[in-house]
PQR file of N, CA, C, O and H, with PARSE charges and radii, in Angstrom:
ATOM      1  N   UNK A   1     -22.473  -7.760  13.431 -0.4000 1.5000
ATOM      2  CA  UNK A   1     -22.416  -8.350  12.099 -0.0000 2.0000
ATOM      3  C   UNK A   1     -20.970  -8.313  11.616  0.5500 1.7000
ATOM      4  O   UNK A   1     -20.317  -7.278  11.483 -0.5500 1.4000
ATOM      5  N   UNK A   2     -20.493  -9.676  11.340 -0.4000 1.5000
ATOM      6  CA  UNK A   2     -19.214  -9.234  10.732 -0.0000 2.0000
ATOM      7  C   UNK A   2     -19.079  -9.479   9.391  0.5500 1.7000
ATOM      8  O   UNK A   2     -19.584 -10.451   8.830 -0.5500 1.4000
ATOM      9  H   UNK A   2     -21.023 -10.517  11.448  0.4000 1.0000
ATOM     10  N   UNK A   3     -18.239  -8.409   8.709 -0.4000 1.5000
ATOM     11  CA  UNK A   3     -17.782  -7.938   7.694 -0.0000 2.0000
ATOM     12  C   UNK A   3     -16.845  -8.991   6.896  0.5500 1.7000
ATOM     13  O   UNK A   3     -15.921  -9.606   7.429 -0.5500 1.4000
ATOM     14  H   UNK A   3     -17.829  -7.619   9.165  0.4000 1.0000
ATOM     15  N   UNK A   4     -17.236  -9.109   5.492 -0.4000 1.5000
ATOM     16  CA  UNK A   4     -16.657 -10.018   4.932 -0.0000 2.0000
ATOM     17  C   UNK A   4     -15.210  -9.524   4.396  0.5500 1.7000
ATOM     18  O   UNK A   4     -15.130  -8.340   4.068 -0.5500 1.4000
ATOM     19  H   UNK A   4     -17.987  -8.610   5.060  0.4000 1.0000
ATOM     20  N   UNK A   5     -14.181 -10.257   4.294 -0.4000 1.5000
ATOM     21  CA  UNK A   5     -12.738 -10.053   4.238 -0.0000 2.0000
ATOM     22  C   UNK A   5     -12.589  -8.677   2.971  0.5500 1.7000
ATOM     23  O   UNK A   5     -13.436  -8.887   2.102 -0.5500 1.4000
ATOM     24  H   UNK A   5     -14.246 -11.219   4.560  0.4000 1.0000
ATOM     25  N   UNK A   6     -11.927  -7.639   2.723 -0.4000 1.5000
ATOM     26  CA  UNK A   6     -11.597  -6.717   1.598 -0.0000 2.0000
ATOM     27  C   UNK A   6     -10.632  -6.665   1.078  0.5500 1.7000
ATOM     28  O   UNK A   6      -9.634  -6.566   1.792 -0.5500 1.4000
ATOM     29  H   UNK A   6     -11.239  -7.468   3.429  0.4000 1.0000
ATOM     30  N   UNK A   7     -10.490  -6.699  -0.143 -0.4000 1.5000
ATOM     31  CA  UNK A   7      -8.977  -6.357  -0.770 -0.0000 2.0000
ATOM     32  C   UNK A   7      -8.495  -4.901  -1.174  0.5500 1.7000
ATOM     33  O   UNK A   7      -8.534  -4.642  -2.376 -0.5500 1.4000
ATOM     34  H   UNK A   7     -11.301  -6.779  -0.723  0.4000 1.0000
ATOM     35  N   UNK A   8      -8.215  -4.290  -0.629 -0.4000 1.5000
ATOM     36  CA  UNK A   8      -8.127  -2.678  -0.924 -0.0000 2.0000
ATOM     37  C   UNK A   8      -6.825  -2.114  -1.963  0.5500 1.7000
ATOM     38  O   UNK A   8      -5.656  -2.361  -1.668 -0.5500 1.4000
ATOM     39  H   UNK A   8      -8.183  -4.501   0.348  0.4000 1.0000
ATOM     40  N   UNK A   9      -7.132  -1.469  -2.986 -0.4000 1.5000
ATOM     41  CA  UNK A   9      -5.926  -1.674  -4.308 -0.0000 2.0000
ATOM     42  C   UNK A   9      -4.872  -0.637  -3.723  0.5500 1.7000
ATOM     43  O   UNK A   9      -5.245   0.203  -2.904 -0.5500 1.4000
ATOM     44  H   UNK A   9      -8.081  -1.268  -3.225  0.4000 1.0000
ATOM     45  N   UNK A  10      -3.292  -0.716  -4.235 -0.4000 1.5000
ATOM     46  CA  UNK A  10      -2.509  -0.230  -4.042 -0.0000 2.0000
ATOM     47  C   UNK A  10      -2.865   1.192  -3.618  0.5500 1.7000
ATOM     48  O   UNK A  10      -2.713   1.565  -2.455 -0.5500 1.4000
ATOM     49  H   UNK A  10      -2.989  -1.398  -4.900  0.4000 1.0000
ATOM     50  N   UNK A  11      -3.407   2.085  -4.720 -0.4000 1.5000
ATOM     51  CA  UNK A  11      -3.618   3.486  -4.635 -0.0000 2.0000
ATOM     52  C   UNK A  11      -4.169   3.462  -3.107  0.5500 1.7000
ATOM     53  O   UNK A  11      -3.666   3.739  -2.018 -0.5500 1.4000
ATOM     54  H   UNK A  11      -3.530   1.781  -5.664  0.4000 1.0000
ATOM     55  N   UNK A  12      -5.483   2.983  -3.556 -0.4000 1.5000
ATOM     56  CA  UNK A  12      -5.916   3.458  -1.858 -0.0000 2.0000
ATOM     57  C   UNK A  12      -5.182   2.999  -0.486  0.5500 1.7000
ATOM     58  O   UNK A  12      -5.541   3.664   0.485 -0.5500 1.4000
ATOM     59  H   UNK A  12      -5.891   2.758  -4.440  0.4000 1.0000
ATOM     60  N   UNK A  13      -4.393   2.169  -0.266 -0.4000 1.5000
ATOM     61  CA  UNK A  13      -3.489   2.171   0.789 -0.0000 2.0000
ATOM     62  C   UNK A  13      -2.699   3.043   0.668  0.5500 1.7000
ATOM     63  O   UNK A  13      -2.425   3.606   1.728 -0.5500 1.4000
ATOM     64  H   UNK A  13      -4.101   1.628  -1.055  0.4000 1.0000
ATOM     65  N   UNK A  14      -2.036   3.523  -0.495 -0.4000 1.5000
ATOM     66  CA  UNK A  14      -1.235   4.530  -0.295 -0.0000 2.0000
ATOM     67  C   UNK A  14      -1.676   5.821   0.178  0.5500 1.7000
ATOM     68  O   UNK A  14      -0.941   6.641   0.729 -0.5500 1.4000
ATOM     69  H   UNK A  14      -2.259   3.065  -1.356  0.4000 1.0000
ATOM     70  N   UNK A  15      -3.399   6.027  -0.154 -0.4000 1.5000
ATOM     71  CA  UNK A  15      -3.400   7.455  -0.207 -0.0000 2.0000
ATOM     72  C   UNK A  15      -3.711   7.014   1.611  0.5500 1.7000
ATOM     73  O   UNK A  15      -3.125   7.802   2.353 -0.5500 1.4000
ATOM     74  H   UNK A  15      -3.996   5.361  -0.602  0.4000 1.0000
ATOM     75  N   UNK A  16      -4.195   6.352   2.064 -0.4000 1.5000
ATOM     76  CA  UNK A  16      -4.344   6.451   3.507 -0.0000 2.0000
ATOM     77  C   UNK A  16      -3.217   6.353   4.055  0.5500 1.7000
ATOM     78  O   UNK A  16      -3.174   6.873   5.170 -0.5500 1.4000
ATOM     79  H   UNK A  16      -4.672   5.711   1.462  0.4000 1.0000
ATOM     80  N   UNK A  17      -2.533   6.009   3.793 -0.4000 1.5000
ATOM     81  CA  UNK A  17      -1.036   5.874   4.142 -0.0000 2.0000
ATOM     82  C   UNK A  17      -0.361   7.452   4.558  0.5500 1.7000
ATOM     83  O   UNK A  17       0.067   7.895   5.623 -0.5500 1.4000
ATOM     84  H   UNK A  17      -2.568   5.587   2.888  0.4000 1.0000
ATOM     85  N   UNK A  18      -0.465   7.929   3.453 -0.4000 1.5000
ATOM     86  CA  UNK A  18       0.297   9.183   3.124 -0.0000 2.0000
ATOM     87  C   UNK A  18      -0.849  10.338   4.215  0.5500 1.7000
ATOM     88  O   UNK A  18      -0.309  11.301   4.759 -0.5500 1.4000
ATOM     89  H   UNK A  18      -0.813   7.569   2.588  0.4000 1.0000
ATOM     90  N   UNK A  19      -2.255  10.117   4.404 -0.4000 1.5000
ATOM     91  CA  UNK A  19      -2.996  10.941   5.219 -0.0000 2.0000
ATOM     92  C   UNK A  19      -2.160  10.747   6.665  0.5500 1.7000
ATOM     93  O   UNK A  19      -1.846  11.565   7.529 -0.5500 1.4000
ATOM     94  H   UNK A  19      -2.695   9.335   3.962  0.4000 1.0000
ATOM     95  N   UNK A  20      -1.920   9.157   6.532 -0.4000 1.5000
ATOM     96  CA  UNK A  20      -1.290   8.764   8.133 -0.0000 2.0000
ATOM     97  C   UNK A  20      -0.292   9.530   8.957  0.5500 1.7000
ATOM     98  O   UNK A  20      -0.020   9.772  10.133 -0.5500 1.4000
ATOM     99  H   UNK A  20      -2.176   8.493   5.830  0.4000 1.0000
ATOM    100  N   UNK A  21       0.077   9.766   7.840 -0.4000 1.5000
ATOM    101  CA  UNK A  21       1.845  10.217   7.608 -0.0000 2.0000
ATOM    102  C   UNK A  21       1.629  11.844   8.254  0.5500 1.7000
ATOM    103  O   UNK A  21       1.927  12.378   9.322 -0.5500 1.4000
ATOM    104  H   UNK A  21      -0.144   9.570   6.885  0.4000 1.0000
ATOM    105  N   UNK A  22       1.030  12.242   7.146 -0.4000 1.5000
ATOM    106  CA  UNK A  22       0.878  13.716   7.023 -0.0000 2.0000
ATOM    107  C   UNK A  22       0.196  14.433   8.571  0.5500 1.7000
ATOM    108  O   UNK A  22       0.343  15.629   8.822 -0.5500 1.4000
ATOM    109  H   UNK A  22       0.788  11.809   6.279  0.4000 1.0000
ATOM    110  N   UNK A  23      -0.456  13.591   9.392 -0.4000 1.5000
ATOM    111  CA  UNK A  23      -0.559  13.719  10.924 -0.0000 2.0000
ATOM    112  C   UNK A  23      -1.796  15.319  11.441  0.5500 1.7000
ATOM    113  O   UNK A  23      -1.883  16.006  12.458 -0.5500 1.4000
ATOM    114  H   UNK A  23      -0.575  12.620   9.188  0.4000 1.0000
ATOM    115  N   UNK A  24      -2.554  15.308  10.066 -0.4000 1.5000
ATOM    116  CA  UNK A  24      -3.852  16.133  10.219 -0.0000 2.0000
ATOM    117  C   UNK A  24      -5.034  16.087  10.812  0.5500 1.7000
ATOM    118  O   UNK A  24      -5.718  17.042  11.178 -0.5500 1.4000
ATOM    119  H   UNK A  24      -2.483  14.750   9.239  0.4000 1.0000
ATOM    120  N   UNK A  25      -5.324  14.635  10.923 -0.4000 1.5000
ATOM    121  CA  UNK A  25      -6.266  13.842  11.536 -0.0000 2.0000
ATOM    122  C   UNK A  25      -5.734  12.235  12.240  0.5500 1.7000
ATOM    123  O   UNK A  25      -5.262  11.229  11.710 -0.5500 1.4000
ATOM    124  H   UNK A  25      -4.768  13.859  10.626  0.4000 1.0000
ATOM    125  N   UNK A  26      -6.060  12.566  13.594 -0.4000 1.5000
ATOM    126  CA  UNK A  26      -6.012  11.052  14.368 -0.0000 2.0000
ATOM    127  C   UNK A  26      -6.251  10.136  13.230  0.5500 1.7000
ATOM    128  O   UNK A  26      -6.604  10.405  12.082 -0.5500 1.4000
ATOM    129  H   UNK A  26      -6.444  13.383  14.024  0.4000 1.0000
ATOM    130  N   UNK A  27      -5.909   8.667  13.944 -0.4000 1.5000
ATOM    131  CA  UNK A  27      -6.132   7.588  13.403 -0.0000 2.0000
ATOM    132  C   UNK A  27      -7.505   6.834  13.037  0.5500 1.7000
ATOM    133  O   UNK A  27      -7.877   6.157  12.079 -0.5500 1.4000
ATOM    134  H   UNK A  27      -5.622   8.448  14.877  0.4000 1.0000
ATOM    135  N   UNK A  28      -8.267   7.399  14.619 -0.4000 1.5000
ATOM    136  CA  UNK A  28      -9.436   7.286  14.315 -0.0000 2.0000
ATOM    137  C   UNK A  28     -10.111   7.974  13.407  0.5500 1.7000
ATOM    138  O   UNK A  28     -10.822   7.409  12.576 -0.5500 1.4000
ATOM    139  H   UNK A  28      -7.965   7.949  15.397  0.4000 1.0000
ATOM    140  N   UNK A  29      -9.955   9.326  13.469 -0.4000 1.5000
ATOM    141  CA  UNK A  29     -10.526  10.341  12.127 -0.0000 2.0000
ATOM    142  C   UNK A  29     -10.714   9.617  10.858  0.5500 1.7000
ATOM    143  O   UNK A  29     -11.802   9.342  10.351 -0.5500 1.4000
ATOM    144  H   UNK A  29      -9.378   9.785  14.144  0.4000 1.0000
ATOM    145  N   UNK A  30      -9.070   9.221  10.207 -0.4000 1.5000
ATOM    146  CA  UNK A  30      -8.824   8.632   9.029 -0.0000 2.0000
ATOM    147  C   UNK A  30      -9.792   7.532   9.149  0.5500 1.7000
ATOM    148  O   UNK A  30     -10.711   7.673   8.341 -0.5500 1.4000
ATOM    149  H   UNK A  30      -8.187   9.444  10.618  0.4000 1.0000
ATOM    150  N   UNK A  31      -9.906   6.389   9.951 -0.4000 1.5000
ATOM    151  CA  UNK A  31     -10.328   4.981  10.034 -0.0000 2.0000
ATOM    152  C   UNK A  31     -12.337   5.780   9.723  0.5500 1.7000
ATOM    153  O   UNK A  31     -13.334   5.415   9.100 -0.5500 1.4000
ATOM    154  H   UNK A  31      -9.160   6.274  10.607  0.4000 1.0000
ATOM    155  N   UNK A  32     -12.132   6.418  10.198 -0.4000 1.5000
ATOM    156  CA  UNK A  32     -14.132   7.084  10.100 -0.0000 2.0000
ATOM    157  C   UNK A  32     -13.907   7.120   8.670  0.5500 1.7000
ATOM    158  O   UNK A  32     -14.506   6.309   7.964 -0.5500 1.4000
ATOM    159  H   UNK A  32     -11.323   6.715  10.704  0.4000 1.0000
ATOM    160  N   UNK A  33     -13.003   8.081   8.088 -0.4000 1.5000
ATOM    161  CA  UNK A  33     -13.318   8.462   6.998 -0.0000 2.0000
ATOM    162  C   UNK A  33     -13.074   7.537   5.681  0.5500 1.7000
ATOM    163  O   UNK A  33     -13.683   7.597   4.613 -0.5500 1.4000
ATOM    164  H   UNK A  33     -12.516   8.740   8.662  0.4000 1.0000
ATOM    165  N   UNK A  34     -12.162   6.785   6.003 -0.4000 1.5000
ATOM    166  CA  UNK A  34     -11.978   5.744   4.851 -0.0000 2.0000
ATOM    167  C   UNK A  34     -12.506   4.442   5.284  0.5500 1.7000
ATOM    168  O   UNK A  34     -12.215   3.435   4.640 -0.5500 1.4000
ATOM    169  H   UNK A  34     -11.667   6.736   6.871  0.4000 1.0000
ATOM    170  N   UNK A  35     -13.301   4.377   6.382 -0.4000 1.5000
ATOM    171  CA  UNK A  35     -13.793   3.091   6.226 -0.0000 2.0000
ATOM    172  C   UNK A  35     -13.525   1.683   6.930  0.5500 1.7000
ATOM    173  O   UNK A  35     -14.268   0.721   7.126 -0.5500 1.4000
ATOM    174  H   UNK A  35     -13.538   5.195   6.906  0.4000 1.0000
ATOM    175  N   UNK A  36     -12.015   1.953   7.275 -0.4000 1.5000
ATOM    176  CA  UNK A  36     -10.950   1.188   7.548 -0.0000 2.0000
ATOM    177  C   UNK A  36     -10.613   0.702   9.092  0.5500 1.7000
ATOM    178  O   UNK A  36     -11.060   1.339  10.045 -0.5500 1.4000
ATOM    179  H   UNK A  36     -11.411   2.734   7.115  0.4000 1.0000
ATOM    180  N   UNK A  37      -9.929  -0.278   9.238 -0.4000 1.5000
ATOM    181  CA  UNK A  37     -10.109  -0.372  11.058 -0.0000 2.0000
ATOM    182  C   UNK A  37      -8.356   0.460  11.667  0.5500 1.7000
ATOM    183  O   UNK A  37      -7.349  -0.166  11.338 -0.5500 1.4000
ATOM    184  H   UNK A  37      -9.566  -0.795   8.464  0.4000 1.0000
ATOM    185  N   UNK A  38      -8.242   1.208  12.133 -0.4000 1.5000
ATOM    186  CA  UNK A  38      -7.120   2.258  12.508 -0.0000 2.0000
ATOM    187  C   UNK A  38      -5.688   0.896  12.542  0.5500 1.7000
ATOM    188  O   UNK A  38      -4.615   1.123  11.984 -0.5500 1.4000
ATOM    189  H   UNK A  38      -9.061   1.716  12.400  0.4000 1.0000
ATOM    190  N   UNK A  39      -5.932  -0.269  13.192 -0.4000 1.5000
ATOM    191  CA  UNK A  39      -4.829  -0.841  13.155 -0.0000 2.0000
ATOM    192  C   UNK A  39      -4.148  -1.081  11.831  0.5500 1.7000
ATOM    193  O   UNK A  39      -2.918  -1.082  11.783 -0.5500 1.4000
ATOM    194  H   UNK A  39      -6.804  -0.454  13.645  0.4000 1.0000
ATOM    195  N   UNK A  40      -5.067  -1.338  10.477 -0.4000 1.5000
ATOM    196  CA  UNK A  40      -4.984  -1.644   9.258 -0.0000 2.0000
ATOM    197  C   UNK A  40      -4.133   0.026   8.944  0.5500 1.7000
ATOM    198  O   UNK A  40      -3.075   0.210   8.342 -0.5500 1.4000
ATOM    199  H   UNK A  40      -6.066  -1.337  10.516  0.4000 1.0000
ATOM    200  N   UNK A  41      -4.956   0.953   9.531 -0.4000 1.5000
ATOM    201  CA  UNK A  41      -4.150   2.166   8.920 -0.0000 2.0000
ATOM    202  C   UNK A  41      -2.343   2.145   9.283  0.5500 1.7000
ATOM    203  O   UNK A  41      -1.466   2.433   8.469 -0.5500 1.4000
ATOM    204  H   UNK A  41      -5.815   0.804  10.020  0.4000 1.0000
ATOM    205  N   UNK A  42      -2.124   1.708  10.774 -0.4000 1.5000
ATOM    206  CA  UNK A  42      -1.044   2.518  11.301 -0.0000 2.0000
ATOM    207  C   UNK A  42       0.023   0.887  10.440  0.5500 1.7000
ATOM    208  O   UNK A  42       1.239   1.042  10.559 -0.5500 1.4000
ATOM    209  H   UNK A  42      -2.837   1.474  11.436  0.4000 1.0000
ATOM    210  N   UNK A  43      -0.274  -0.055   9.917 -0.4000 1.5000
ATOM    211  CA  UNK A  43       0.045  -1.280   9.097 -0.0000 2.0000
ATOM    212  C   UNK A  43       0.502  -0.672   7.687  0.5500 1.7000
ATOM    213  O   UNK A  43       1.605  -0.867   7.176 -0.5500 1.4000
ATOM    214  H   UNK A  43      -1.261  -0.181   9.820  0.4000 1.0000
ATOM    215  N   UNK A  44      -0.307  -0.073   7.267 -0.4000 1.5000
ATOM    216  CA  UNK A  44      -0.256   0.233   5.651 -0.0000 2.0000
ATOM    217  C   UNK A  44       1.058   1.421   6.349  0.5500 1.7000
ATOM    218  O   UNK A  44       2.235   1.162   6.097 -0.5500 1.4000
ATOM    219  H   UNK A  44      -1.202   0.085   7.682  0.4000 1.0000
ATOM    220  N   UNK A  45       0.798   2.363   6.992 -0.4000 1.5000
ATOM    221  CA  UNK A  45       1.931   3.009   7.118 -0.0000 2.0000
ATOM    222  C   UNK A  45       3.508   3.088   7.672  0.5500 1.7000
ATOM    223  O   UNK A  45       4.507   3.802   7.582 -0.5500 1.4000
ATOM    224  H   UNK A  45      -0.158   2.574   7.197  0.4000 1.0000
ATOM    225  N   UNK A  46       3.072   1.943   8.262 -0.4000 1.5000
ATOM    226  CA  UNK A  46       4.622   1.791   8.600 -0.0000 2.0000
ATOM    227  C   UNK A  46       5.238   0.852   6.970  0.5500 1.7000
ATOM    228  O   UNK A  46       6.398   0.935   6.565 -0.5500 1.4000
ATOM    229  H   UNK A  46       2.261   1.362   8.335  0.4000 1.0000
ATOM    230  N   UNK A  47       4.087  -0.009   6.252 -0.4000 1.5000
ATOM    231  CA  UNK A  47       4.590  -0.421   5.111 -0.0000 2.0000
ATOM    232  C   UNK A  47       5.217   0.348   4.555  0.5500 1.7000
ATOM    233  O   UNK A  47       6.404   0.086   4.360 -0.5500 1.4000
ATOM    234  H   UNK A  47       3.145  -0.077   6.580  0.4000 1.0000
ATOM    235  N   UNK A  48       4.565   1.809   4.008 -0.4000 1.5000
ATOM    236  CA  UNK A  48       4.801   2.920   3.325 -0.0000 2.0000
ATOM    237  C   UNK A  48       6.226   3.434   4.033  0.5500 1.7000
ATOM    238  O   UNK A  48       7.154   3.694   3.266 -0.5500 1.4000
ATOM    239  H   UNK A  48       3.601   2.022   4.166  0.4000 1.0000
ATOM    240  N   UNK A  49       6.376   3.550   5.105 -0.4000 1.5000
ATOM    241  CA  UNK A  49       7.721   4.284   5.660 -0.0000 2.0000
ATOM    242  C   UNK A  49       9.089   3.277   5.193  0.5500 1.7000
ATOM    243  O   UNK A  49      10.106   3.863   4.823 -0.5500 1.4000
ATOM    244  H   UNK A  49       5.622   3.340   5.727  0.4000 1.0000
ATOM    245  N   UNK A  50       9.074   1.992   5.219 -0.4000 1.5000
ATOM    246  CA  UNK A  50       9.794   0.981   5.412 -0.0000 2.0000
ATOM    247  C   UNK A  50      10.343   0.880   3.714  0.5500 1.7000
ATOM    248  O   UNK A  50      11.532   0.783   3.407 -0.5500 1.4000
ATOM    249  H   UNK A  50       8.247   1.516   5.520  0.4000 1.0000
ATOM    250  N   UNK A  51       9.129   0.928   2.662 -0.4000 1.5000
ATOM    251  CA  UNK A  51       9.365   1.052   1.359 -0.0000 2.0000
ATOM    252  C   UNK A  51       9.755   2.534   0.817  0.5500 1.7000
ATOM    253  O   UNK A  51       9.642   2.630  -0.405 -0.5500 1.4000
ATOM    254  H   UNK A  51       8.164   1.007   2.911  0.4000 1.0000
ATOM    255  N   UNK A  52      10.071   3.382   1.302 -0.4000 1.5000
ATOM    256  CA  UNK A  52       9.593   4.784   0.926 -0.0000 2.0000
ATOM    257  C   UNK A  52      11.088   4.982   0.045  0.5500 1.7000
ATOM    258  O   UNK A  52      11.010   5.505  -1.067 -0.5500 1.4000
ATOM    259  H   UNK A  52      10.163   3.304   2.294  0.4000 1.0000
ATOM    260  N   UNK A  53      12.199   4.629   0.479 -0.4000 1.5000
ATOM    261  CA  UNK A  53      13.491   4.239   0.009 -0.0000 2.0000
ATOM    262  C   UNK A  53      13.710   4.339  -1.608  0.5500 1.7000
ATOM    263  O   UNK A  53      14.221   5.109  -2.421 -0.5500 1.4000
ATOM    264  H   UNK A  53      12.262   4.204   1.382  0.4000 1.0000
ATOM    265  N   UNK A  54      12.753   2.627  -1.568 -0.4000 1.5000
ATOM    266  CA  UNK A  54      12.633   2.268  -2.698 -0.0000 2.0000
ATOM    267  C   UNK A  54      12.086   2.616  -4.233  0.5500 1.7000
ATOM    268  O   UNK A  54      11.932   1.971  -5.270 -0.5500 1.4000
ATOM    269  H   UNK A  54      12.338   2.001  -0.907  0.4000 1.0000
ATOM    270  N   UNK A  55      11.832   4.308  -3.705 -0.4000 1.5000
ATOM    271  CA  UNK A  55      10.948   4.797  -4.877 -0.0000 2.0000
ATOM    272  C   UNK A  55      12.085   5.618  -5.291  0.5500 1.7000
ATOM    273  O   UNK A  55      12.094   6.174  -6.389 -0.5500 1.4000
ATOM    274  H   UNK A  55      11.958   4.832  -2.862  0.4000 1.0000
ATOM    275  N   UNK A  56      12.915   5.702  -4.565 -0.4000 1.5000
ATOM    276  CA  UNK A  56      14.473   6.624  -4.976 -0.0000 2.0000
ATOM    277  C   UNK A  56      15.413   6.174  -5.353  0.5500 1.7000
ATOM    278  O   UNK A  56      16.364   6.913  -5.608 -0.5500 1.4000
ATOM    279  H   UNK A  56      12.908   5.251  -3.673  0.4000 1.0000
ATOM    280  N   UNK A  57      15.522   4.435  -5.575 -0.4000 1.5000
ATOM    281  CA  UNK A  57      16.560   3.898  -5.490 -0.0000 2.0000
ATOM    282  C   UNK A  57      17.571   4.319  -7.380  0.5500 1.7000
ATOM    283  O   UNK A  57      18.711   4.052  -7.760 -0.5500 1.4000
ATOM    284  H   UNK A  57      14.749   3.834  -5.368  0.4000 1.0000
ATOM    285  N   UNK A  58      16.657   4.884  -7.903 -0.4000 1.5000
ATOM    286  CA  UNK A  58      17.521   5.151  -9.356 -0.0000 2.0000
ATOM    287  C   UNK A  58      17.301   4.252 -10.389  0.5500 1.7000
ATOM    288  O   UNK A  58      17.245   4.643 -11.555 -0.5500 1.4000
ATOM    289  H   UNK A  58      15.731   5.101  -7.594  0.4000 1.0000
ATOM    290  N   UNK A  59      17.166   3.057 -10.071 -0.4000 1.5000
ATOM    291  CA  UNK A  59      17.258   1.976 -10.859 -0.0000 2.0000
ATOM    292  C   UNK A  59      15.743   2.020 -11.298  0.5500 1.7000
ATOM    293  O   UNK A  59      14.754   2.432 -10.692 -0.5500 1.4000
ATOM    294  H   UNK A  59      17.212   2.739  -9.123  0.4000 1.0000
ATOM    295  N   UNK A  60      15.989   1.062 -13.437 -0.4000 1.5000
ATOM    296  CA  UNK A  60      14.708   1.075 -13.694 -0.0000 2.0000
ATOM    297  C   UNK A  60      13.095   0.226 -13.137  0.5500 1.7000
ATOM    298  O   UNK A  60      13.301  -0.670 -12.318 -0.5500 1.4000
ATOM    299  H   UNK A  60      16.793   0.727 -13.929  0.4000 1.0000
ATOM    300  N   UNK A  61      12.271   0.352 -13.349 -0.4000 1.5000
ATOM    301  CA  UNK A  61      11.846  -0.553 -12.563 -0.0000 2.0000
ATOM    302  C   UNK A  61      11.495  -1.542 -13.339  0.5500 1.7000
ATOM    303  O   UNK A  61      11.281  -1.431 -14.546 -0.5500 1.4000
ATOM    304  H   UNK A  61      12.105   1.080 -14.014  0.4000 1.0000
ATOM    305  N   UNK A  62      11.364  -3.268 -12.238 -0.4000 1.5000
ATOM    306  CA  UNK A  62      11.755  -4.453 -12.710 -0.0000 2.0000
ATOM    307  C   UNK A  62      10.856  -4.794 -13.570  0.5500 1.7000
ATOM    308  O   UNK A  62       9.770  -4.251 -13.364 -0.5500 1.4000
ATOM    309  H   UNK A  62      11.538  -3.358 -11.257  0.4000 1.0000
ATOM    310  N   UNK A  63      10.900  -5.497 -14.468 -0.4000 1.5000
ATOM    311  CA  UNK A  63       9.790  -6.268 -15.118 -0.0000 2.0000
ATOM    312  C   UNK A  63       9.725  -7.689 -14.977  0.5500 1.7000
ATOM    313  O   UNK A  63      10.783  -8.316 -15.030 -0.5500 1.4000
ATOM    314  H   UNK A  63      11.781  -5.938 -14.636  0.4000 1.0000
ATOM    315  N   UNK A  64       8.524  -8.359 -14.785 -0.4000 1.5000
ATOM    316  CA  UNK A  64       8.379  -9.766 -15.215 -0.0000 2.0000
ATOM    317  C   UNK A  64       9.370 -10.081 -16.152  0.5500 1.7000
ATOM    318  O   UNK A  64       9.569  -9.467 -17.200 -0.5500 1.4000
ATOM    319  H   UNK A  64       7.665  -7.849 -14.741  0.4000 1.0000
ATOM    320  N   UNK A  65      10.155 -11.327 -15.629 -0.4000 1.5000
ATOM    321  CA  UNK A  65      11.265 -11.915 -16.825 -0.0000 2.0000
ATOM    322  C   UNK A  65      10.003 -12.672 -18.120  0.5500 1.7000
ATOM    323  O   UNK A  65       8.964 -13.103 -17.618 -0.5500 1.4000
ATOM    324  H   UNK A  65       9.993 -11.825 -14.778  0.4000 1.0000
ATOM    325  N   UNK A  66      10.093 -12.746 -19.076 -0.4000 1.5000
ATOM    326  CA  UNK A  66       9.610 -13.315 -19.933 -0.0000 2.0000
ATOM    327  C   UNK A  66      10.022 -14.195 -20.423  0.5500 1.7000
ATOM    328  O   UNK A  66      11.102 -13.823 -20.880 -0.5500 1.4000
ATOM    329  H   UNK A  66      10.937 -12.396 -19.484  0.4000 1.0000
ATOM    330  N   UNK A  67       9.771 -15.903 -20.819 -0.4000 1.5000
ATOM    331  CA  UNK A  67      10.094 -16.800 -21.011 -0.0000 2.0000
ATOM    332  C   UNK A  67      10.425 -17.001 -22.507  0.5500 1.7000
ATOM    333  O   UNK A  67       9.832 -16.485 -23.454 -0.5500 1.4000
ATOM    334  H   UNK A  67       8.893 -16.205 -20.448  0.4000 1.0000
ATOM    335  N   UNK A  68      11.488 -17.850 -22.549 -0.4000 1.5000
ATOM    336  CA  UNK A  68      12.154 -17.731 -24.207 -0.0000 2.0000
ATOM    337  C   UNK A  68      11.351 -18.512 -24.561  0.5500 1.7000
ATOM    338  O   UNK A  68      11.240 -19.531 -23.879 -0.5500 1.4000
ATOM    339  H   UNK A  68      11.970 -18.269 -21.780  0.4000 1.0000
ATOM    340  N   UNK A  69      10.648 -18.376 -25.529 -0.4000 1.5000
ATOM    341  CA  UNK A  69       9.360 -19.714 -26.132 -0.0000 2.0000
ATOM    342  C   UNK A  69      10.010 -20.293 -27.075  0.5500 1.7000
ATOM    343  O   UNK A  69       9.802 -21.505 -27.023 -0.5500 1.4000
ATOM    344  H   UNK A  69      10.738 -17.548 -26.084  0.4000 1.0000
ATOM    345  N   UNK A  70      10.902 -19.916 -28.161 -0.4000 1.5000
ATOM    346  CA  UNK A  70      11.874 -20.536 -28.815 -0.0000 2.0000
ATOM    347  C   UNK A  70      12.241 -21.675 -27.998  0.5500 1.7000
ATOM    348  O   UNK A  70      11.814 -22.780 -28.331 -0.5500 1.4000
ATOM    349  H   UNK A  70      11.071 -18.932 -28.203  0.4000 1.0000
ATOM    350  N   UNK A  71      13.086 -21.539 -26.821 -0.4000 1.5000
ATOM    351  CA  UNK A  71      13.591 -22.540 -26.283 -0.0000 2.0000
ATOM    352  C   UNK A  71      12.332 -23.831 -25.510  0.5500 1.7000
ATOM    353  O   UNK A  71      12.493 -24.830 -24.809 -0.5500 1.4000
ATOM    354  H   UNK A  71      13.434 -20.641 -26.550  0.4000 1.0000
ATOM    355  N   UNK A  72      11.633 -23.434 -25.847 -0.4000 1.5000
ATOM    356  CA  UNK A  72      10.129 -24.385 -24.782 -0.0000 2.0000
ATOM    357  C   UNK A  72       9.706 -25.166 -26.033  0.5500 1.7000
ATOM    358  O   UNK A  72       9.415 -26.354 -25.889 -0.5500 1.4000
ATOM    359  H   UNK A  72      11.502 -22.622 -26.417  0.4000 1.0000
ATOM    360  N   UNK A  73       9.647 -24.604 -27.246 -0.4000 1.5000
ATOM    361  CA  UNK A  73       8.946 -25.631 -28.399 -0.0000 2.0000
ATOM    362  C   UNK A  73       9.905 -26.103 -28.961  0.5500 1.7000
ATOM    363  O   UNK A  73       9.749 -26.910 -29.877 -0.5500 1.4000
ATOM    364  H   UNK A  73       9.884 -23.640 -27.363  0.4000 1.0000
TER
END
């Protein structure tokens, strides 16, 4: 039976991410326990390694630019 497509929210990739990381349980372990197919795990974690930088970089974080509505009407 196959499984219809999932969208899984930030948090929870991260926290599987960070289990990935942390190297307590195989891949398969994690993939039993969250549900998940192990390739999706060792994916989210190399995401997580690649961004990990970016949580140090100092700077504030970005916001949506907001459009001058003055200038539109």
């Amino acid at each position: 039976m196959k499984r219809t497509r999932r969208n899984h929210a930030p948090g929870f990739k991260a926290k599987v991410a960070l289990a990935a990381i942390k190297g307590d349980k195989t891949l398969a372990e994690l993939a039993e326990q969250f549900d998940v197919h192990p390739n999706q795990i060792s994916e989210w974690k190399q995401q997580l390694q690649e961004s990990a930088a970016d949580v140090f970089d100092g700077g504030p974080k970005k916001k949506a630019v907001e459009p001058d509505l003055k200038g539109l009407h």
